[in-house]
N, C-alpha and C positions, 0 to 999 in steps of 0.2 A: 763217418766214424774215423777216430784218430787213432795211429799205430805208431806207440815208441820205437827204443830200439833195442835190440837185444847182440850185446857182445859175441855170440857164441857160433852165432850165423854161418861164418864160416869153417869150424871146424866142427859143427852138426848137424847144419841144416838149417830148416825153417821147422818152429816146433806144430806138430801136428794139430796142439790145442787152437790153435790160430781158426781151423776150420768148425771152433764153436760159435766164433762171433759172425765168419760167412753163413751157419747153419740160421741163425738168429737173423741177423739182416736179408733173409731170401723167407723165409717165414714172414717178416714184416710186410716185405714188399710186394709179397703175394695177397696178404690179409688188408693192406693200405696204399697200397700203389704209391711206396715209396720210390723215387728214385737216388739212389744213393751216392755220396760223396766220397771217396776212400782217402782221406789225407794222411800222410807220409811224415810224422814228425817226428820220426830216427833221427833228423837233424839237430832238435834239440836236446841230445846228450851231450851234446860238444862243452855245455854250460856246467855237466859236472866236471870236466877236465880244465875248464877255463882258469887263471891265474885271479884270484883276490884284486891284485894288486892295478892290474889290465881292465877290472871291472871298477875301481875305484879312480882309475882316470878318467874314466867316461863322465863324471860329475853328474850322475844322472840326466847326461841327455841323451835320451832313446837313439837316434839315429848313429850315436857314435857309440854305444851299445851295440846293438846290430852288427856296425862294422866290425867291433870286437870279437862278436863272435864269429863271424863270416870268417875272421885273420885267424882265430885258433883254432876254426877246423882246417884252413888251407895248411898250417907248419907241418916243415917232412914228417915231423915224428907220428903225425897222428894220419900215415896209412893207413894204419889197421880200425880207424876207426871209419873214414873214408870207404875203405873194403866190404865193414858190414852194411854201412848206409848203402853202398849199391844195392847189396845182397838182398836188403831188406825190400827197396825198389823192385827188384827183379822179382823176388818171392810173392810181393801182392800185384803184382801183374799178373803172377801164374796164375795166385789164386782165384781172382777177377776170372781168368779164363776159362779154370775148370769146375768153378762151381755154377757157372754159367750165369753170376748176377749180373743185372745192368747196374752200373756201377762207371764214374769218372774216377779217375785217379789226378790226386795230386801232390808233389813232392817240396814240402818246406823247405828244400836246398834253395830250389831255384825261386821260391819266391822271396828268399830273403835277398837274394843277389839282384834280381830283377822286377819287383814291382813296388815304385813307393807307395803305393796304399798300403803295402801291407804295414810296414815302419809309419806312415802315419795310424794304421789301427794300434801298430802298439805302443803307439805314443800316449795315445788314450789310454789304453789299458795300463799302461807303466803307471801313469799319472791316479788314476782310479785308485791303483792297488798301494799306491803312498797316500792317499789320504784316507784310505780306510785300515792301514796294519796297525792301529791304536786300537780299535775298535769294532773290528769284525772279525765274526767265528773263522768265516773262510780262509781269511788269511792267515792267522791263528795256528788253524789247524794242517795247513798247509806247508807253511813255516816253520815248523816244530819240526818238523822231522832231519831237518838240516842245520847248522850253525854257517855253513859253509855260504858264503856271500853271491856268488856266481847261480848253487843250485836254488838260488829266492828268484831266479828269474824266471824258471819254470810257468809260475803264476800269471805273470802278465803275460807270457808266450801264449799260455793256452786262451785265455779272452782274448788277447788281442788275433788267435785266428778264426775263435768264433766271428768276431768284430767284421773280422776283412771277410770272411766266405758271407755273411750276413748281406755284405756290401756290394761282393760280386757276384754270386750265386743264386743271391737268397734265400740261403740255406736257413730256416730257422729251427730245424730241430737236432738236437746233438744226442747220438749215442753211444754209449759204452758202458765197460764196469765199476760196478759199484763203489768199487777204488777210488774214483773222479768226481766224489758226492762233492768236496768240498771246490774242487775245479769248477763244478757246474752252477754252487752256489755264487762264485763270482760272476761266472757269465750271465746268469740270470738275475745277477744285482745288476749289473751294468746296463743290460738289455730294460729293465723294469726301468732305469733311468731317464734310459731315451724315450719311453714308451713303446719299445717295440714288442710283439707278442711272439713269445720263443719260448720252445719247450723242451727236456733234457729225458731219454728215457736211459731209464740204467737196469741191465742184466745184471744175471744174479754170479755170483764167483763160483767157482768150482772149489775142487780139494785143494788148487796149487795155485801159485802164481797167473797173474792174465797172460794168455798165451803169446803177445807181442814180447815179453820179457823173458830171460832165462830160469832155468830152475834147475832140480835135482828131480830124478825119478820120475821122468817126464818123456813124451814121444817126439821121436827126430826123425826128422823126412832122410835125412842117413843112417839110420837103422837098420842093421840084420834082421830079416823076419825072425832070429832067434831069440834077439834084446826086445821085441816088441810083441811078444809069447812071454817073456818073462817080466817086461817091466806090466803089462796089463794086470798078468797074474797074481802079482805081487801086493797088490792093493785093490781090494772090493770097492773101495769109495771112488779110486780114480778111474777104474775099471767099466762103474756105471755110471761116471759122468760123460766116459769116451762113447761110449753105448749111446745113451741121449741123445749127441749130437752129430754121431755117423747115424741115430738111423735117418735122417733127412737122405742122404750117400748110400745106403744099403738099399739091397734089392735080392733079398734072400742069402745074402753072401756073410758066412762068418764071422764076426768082427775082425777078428786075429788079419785074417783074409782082406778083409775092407779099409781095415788099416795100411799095410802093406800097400797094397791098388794105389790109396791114398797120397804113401810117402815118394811111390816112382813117378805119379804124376805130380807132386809138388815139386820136386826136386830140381832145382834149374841147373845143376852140373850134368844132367844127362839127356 
């Protein structure tokens, strides 16, 4: 499974909902003898900060793409972006540790700087996804949500890591939320090209946002057990979707309670 990034990481933590998608993949792995992937692609937000103008001298060639982006996340000004991609790193290592999956990790930083398979998989992918944006939903619907030239890279990012984990892994099955229906519809065009047989499952969303992202009215592993009594209390829908996926983590313990346990073992500041 693939985990964006979320801004906010360092001044609230890692958000709590994160442990629906580890409740969900230890469920699986128990029922299918999954062994699981945990890919790290907080790197690719750098594409919403990226310049127009920096993406339009790459002339569409992928590799010097790539290098664009790799150049706008190294400029001083984007520390703070820098910051949370650690944070992010750091946070699904915990997670990996304390929910106890078996589980690889791996961080899109490093393979955009250090492997050319991956740049040749998005070679592919870049090229796929220009000759289907006349004519396919996925793109389409993918597309639409931006004007913005740098965030249409998105698209090929996400095939083209199906593409390379496919290649070196053999990973062929991708999961996550149902947010990605149209991400997976490309991956599974491209995949259905070559004839390879790859299968996408998607979980269901909750009240808020996927928990890799920021939100409003949501749990933070830096949380007062007193904002975490109140933000539960405060909404029955969000209340029993946190319920759902601690009770995998509970063991007669509280929720209020369970949460909490929760936020001091997630928290990598302490």
């Amino acid at each position: 499974m693939g985990f964006g990034y979320n801004p906010d990481l360092y001044r609230y933590g890692e958000r709590i909902d994160m442990l629906y998608y580890f409740a969900w993949m230890l469920k699986l792995q128990k029922e299918l003898d999954i062994q699981w992937t945990i890919y790290d692609a907080s790197g690719y937000a750098i594409v919403n900060q990226a310049r127009d103008k920096n993406i339009l001298k790459a002339n569409g060639e992928p590799k010097t793409i790539i290098n664009t982006i790799i150049n706008e996340g190294n400029r001083p000004c984007k520390e703070y972006f820098r910051r949370n991609c650690d944070l992010r790193s750091n946070y699904l290592k915990r997670l990996i540790k304390i929910s106890k999956l078996e589980a690889n990790y791996i961080d899109s930083r490093v393979i955009f700087r250090e492997d050319g398979d991956y740049v040749e998989a998005f070679s592919i992918a870049y090229n796929f996804v220009e000759k289907n944006k006349d004519s396919s939903r996925f793109v389409n619907e993918v597309n639409k949500r931006s004007n913005n030239l740098s965030k249409k890279l998105y698209l090929p990012l996400e095939i083209a890591e199906a593409i390379y984990l496919y290649n070196k892994e053999s990973i062929d099955i991708k999961f996550g939320p149902e947010t990605e229906k149209y991400f997976d519809e490309g991956i599974l065009g491209i995949m259905k090209q070559d004839s390879i047989n790859y299968s996408s499952l998607l979980c269901p969303l909750g009240p808020r946002k996927p928990g890799y992202l920021s939100d409003e009215n949501v749990l933070w592993s830096k949380m007062r057990i007193d904002l975490i009594v109140q933000t539960i209390s405060e909404d029955d829908n969000y209340k029993e979707f946190v319920s759902s996926y601690m009770s995998i983590f509970r063991k007669g313990v509280p929720l209020e309670e369970t949460v909490s346990i929760a936020s001091r073992l997630m928290e990598v500041g302490r």
